[in-house]
Backbone of each chain as ProteinMPNN parsed JSONL, in Angstrom:
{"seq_chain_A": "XXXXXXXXXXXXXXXXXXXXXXXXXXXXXXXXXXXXXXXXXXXXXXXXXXXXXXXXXXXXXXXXXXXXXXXXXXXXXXXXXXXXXXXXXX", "coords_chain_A": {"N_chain_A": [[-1.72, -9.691, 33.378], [0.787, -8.765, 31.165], [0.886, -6.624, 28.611], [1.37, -8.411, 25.383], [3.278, -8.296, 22.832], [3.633, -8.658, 19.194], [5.661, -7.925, 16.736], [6.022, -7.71, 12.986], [8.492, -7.218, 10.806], [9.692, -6.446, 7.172], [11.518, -6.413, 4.148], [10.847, -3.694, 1.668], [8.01, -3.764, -0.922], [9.69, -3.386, -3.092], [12.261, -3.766, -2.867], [14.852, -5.918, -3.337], [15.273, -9.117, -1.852], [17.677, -10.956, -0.986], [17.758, -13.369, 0.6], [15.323, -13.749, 0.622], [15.516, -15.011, -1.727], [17.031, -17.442, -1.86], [16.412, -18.804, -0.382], [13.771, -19.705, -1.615], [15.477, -20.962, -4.145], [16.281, -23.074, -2.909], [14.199, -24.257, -1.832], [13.255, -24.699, -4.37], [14.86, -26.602, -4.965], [14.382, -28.789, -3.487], [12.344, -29.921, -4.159], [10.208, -28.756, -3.778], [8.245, -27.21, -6.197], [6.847, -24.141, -7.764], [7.016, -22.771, -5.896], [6.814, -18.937, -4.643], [8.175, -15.592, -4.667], [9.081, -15.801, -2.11], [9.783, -13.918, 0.808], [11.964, -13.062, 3.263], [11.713, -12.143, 6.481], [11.413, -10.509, 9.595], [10.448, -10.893, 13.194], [9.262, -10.311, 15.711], [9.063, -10.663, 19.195], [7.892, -9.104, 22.534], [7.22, -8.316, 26.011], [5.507, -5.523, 27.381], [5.127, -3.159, 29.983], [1.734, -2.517, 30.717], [-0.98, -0.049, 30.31], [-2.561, 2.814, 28.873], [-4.121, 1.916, 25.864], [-3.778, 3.45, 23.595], [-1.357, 5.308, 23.872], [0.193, 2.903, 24.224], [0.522, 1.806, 21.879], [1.716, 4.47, 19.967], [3.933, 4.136, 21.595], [5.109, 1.606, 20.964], [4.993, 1.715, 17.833], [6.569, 3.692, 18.1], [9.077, 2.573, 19.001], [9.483, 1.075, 16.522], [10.12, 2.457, 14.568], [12.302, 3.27, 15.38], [13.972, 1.66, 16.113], [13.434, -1.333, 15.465], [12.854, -1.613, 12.761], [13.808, -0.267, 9.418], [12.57, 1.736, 8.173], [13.102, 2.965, 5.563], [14.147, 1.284, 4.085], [11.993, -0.828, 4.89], [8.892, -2.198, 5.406], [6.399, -2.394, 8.345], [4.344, -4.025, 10.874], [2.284, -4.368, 13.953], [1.1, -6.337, 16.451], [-0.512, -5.375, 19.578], [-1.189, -7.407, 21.894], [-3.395, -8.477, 24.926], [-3.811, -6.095, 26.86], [-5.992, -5.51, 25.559], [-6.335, -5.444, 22.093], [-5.049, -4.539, 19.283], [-3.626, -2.556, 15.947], [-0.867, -1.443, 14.016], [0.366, 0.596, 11.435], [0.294, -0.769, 7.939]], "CA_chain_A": [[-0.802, -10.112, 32.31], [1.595, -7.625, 30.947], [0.535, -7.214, 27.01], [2.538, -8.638, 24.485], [3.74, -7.114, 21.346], [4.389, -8.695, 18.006], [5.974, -6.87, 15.71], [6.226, -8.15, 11.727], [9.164, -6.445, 9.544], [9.749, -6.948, 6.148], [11.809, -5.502, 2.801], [9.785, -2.803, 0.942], [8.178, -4.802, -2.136], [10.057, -3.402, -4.427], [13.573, -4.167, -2.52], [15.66, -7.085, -3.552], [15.635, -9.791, -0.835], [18.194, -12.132, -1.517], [17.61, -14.572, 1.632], [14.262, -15.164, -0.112], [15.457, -15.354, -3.159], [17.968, -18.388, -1.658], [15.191, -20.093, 0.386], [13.395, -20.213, -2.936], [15.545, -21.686, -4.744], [16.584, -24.206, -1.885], [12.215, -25.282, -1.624], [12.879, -25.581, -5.933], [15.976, -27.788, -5.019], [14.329, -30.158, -2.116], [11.775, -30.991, -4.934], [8.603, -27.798, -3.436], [8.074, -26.113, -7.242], [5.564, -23.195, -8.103], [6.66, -21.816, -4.495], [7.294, -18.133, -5.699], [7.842, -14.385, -3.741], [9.786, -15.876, -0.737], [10.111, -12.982, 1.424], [12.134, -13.263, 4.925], [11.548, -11.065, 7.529], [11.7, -10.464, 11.101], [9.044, -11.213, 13.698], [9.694, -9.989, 17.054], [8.189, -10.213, 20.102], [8.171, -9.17, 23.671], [6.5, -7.66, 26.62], [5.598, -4.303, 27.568], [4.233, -2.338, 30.432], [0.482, -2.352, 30.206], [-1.393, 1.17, 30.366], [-3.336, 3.684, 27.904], [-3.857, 1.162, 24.67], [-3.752, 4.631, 22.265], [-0.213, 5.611, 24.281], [1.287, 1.769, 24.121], [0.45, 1.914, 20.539], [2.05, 5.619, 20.032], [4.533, 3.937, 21.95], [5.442, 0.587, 20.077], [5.073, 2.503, 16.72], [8.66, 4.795, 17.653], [10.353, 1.715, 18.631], [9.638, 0.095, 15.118], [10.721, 3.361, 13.625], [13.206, 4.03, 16.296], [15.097, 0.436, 16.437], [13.009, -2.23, 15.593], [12.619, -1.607, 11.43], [14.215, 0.662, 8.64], [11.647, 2.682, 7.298], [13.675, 3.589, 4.362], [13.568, 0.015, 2.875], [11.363, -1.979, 5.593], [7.63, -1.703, 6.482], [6.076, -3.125, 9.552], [3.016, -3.791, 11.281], [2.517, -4.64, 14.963], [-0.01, -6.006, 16.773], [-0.597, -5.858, 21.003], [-2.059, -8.442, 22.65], [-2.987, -8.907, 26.361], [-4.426, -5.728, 27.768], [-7.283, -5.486, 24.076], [-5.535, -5.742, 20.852], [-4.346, -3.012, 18.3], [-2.719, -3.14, 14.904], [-0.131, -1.102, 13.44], [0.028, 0.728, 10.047], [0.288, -1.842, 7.229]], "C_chain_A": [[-0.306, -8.892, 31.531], [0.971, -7.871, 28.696], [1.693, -7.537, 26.36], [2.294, -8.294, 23.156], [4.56, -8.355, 20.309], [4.67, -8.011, 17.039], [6.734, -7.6, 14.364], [7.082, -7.706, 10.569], [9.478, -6.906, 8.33], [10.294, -6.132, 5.1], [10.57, -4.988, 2.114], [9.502, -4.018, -0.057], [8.929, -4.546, -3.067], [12.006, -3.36, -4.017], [13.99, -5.545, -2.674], [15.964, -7.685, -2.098], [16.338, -11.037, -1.342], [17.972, -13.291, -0.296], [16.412, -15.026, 1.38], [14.419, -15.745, -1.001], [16.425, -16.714, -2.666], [17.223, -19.427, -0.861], [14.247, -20.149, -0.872], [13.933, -20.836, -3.791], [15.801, -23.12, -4.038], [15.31, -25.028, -1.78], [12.445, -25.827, -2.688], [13.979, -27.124, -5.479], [15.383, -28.943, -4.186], [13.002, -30.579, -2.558], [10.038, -29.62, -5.11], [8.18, -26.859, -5.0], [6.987, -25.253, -6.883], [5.732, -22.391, -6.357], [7.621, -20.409, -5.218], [7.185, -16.764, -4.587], [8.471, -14.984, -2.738], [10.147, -14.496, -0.229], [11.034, -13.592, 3.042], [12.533, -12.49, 5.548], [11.762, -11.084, 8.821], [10.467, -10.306, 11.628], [9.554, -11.107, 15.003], [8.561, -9.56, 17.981], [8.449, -10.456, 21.396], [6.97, -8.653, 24.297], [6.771, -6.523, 27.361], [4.956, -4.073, 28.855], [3.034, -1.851, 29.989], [0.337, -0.463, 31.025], [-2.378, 1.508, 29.058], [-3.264, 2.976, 26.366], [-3.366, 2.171, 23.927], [-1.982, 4.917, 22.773], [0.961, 4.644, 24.157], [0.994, 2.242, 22.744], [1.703, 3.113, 19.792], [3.642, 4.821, 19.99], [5.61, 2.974, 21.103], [5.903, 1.368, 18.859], [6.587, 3.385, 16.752], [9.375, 3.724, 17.774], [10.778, 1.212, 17.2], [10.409, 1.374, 14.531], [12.334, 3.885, 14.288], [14.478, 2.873, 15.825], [14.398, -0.765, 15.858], [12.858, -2.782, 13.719], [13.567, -0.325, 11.051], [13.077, 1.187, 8.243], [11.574, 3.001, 5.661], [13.208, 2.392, 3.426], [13.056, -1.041, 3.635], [10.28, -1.536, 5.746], [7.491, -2.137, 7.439], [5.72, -2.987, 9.709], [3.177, -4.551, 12.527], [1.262, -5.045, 15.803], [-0.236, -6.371, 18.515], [-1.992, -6.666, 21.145], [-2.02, -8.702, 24.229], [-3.946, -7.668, 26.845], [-5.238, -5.083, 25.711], [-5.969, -5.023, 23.139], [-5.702, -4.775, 19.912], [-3.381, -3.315, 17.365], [-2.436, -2.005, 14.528], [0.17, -0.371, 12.19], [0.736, -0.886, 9.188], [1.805, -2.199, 6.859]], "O_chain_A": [[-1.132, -8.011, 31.293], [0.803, -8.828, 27.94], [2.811, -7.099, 26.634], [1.234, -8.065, 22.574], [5.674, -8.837, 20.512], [3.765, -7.434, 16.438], [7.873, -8.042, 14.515], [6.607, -7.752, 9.434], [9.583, -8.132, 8.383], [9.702, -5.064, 4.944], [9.517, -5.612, 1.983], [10.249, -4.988, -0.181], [8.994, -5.355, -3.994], [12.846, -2.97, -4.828], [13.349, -6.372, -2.026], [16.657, -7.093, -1.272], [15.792, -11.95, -1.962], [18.171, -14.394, -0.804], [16.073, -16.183, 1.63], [13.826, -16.772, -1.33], [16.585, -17.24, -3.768], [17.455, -20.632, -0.771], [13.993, -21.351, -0.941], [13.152, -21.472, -4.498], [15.525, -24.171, -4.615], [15.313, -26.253, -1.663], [12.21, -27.031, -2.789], [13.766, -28.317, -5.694], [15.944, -30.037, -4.238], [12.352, -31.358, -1.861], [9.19, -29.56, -6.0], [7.776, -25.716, -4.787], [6.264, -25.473, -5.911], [4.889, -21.7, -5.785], [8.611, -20.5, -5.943], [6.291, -16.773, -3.742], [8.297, -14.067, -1.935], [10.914, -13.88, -0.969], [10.583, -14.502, 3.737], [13.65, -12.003, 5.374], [12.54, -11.982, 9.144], [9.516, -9.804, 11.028], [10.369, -11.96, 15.352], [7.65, -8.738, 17.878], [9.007, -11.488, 21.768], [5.916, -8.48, 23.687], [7.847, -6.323, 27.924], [4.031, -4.871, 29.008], [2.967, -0.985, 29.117], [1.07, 0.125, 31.82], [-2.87, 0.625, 28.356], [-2.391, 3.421, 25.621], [-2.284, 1.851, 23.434], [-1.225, 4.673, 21.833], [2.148, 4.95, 24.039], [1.39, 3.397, 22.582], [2.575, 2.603, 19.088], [4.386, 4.769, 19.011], [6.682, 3.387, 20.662], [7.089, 1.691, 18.787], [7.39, 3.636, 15.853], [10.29, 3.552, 16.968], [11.914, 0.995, 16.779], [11.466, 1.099, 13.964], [13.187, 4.623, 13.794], [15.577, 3.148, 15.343], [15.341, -1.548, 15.744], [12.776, -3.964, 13.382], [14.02, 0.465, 11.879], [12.595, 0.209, 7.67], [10.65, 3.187, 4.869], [12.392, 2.354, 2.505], [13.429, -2.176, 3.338], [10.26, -0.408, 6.238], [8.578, -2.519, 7.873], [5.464, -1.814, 9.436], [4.062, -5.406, 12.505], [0.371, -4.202, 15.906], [-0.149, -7.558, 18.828], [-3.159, -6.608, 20.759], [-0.992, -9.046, 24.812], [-5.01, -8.09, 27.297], [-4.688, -4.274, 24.964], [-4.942, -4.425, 23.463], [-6.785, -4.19, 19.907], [-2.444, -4.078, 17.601], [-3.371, -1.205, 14.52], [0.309, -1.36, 11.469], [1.419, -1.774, 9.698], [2.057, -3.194, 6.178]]}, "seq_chain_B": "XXXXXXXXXXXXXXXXXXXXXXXXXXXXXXXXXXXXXXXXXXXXXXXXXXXXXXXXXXXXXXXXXXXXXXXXXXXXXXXXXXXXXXXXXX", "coords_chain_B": {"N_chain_B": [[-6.258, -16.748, -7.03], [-3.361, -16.99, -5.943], [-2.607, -19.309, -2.85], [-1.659, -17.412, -0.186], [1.143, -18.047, 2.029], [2.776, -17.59, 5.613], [5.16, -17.862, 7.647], [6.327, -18.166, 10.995], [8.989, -18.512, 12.644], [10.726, -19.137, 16.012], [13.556, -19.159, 18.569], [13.419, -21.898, 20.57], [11.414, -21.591, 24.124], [13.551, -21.794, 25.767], [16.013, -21.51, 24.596], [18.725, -19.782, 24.225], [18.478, -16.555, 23.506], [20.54, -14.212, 21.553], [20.388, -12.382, 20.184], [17.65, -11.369, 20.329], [18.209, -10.318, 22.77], [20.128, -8.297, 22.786], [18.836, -6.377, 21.729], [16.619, -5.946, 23.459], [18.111, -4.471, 25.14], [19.33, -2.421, 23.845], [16.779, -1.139, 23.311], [16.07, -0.738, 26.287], [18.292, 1.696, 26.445], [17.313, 3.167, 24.721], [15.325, 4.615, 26.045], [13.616, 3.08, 26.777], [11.405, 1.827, 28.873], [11.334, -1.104, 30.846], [10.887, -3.257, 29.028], [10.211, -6.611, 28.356], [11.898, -10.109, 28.134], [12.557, -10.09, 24.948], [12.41, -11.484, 21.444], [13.487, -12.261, 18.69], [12.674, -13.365, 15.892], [11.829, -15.254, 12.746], [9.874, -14.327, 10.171], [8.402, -15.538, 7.36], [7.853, -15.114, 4.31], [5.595, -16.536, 1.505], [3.951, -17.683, -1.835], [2.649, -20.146, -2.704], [1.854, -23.027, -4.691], [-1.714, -23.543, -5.436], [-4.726, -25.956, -4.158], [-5.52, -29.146, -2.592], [-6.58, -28.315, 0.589], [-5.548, -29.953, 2.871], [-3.967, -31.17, 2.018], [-1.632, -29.169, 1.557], [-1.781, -27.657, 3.509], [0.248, -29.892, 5.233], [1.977, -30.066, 3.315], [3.477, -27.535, 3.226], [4.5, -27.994, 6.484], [6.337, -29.743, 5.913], [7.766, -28.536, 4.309], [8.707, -26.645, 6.502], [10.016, -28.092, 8.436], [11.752, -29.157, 7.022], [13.541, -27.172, 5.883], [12.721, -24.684, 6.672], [12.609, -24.134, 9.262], [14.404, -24.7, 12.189], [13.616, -27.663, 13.781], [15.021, -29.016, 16.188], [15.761, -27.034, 18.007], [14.286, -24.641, 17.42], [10.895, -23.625, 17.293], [8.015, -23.074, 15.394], [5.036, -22.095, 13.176], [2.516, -21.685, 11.473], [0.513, -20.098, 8.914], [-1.935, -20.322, 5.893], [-3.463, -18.668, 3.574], [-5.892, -17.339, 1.676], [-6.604, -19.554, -0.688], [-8.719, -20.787, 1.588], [-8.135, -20.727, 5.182], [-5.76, -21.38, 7.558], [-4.017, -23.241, 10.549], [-0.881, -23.61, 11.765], [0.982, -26.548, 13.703], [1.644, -24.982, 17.037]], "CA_chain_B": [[-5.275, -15.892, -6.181], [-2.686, -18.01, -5.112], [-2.591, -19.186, -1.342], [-0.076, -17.257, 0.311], [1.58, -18.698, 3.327], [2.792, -17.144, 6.316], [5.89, -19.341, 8.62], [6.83, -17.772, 11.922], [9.812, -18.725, 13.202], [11.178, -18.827, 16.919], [13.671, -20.009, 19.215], [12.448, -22.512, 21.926], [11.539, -20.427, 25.406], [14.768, -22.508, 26.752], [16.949, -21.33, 23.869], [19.246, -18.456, 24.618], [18.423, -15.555, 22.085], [21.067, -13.086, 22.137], [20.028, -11.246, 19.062], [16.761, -10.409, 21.148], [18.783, -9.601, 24.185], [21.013, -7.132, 22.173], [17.544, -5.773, 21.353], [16.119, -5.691, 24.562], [19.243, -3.756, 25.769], [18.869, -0.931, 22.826], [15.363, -0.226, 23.758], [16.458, 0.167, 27.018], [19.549, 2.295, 26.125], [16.879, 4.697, 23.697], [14.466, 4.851, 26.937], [11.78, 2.251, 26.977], [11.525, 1.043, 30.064], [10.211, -2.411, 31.347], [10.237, -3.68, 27.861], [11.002, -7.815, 28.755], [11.299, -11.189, 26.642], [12.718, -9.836, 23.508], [12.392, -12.631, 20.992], [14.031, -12.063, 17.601], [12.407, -14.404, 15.072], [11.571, -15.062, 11.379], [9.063, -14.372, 9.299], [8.642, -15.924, 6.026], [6.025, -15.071, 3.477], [5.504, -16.993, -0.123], [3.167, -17.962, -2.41], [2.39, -21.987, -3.48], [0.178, -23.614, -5.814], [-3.305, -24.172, -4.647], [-4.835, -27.466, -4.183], [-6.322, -29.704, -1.426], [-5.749, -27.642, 1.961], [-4.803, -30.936, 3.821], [-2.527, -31.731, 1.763], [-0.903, -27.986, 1.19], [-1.02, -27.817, 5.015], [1.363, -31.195, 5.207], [3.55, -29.793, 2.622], [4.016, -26.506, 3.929], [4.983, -28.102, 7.201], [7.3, -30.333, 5.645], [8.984, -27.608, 4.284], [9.298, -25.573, 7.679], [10.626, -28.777, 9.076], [13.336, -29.676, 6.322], [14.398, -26.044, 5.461], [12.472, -22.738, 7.226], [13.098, -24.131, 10.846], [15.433, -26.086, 12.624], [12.883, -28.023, 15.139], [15.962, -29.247, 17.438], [16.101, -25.606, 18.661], [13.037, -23.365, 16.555], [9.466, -23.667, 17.25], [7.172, -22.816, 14.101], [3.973, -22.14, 13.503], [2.039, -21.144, 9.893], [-0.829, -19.832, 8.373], [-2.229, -20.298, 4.954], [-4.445, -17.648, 3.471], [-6.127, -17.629, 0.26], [-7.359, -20.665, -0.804], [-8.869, -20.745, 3.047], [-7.213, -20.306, 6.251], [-5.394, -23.085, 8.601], [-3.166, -23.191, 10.902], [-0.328, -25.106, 11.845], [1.284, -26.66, 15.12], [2.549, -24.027, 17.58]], "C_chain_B": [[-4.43, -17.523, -5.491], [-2.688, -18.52, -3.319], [-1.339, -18.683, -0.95], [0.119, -17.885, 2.113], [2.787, -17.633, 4.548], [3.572, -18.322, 7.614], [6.465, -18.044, 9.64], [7.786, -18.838, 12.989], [10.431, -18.638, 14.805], [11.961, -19.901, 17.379], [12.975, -20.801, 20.216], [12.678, -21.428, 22.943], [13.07, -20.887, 25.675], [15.811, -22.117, 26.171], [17.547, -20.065, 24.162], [19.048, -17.151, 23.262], [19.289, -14.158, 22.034], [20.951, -11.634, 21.297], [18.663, -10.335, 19.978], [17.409, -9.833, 22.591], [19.576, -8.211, 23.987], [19.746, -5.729, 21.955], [16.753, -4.659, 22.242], [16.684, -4.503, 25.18], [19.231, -2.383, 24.958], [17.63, -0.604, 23.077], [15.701, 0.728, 25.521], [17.311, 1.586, 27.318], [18.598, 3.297, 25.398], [15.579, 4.953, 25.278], [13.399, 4.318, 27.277], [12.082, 1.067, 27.778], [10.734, -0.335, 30.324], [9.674, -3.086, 30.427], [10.871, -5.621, 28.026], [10.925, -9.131, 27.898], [11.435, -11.067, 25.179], [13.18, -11.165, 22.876], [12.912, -12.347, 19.588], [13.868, -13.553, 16.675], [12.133, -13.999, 13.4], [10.599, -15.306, 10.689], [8.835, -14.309, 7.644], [7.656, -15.672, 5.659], [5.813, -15.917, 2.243], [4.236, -17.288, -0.601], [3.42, -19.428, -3.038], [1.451, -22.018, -4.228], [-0.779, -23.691, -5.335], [-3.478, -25.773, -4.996], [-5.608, -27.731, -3.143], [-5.816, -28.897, -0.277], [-5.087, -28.848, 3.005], [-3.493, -31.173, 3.442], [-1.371, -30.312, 1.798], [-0.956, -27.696, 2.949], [0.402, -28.64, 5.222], [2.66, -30.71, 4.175], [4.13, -28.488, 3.401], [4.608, -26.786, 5.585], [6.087, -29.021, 7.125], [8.355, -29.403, 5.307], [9.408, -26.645, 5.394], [10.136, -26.967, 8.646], [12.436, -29.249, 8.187], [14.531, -28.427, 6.265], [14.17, -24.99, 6.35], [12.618, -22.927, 8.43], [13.992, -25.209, 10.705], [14.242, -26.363, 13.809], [13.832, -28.517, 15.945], [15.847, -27.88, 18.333], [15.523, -24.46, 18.379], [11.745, -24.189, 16.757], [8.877, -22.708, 16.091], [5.978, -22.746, 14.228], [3.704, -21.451, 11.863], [1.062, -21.259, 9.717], [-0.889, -19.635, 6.803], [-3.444, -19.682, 4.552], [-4.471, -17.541, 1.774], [-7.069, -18.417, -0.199], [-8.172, -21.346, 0.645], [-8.101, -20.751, 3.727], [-6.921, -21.405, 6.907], [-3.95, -22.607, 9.217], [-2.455, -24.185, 10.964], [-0.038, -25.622, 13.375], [2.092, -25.43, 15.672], [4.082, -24.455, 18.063]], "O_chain_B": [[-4.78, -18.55, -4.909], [-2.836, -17.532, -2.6], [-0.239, -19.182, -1.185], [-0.692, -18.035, 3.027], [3.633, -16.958, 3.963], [3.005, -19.205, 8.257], [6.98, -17.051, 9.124], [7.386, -19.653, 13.819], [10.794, -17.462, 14.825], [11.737, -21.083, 17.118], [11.937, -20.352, 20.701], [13.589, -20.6, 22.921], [13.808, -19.908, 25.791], [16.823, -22.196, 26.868], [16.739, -19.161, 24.374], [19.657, -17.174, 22.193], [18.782, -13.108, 22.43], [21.228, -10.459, 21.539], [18.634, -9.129, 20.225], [16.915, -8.939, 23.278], [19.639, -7.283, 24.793], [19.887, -4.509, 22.036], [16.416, -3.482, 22.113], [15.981, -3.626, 25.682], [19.113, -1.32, 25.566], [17.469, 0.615, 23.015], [15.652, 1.907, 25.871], [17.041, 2.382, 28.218], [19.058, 4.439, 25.413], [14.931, 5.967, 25.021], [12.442, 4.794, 27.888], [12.63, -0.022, 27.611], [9.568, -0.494, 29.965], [8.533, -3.546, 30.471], [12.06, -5.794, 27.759], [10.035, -9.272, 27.059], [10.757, -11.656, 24.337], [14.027, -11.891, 23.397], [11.844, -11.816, 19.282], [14.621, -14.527, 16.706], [12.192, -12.875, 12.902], [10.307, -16.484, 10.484], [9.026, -13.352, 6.893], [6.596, -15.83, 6.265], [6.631, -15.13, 1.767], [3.316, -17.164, 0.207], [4.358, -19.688, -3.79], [0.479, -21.288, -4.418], [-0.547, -24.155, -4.219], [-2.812, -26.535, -5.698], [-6.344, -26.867, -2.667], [-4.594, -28.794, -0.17], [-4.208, -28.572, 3.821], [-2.422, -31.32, 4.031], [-0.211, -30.589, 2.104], [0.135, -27.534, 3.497], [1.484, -28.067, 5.35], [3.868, -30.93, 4.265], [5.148, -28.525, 4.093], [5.203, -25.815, 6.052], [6.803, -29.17, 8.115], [9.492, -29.374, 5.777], [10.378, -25.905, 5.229], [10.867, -26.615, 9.572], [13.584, -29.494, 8.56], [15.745, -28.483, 6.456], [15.111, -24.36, 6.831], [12.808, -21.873, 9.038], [14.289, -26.074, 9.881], [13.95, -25.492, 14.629], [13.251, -28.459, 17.029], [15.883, -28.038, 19.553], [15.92, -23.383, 18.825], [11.656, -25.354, 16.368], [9.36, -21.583, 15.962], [5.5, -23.223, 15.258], [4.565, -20.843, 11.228], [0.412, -22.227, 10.112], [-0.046, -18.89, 6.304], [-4.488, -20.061, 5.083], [-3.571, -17.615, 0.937], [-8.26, -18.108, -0.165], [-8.164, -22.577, 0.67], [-6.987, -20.782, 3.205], [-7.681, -22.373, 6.904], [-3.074, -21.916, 8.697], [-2.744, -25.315, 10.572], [-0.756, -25.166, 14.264], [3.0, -24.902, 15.031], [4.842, -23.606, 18.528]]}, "name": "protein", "num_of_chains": 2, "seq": "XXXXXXXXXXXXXXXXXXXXXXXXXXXXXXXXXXXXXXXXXXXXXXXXXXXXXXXXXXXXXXXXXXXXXXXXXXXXXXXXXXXXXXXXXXXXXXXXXXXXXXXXXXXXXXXXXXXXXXXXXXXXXXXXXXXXXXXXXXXXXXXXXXXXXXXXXXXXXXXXXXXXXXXXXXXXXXXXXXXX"}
């Protein structure tokens, strides 16, 4: 089984997300109160060529920085699954 | 500490995703070979009230059914962390 890769992006905390801020008020409007912090992010996942866990890792890690996230105002954390499992900085 | 919640978003396998295909195609295009299945989904984060976990399960899947997914054409899935852990349907 080829491992698979999720990868979790998300606005810095201290960046203005207005698509949470609009699914928050949309939960207050359809009755959900006290729901608060809506964040919405991206959650991507595929599969990779298995090999050297430390090298997929290495590996994964430039895409997020490469293509997969902003850096500037996104973090992301990633975690493979399939050939033993590995997580991402935070 | 509030429970925070955790909604992952996807299309169905059957659904065409062209945002992950565009994806797929830029990894290839920066050099990462044999990368397959790019899935381009959403990850929501918030914070709710605490309470009974059965019931704060049931709501939180009410709200991924009315508002944070479309189930005609998005598969969901959520975790609640905090006030204990639970999942939801995949």
């Amino acid at each position: 089984m080829s491992p698979r890769v999720e990868v979790f992006v998300q606005l810095k905390p201290g960046m203005l997300d207005p698509q949470g801020a609009a699914v928050e008020h949309a939960l207050a409007d359809l009755g959900y109160e006290g729901v608060e912090g809506v964040r919405v992010g991206k959650w991507i996942t595929f599969e990779v060529p298995g090999g050297d866990t430390a090298a997929l890792d290495a590996r994964v890690d430039e895409m997020c920085r490469r293509l997969l996230a902003n850096p500037v105002i996104e973090r992301y954390r990633f975690r493979v699954v399939g050939d033993g499992a590995s997580e991402g900085p935070a």
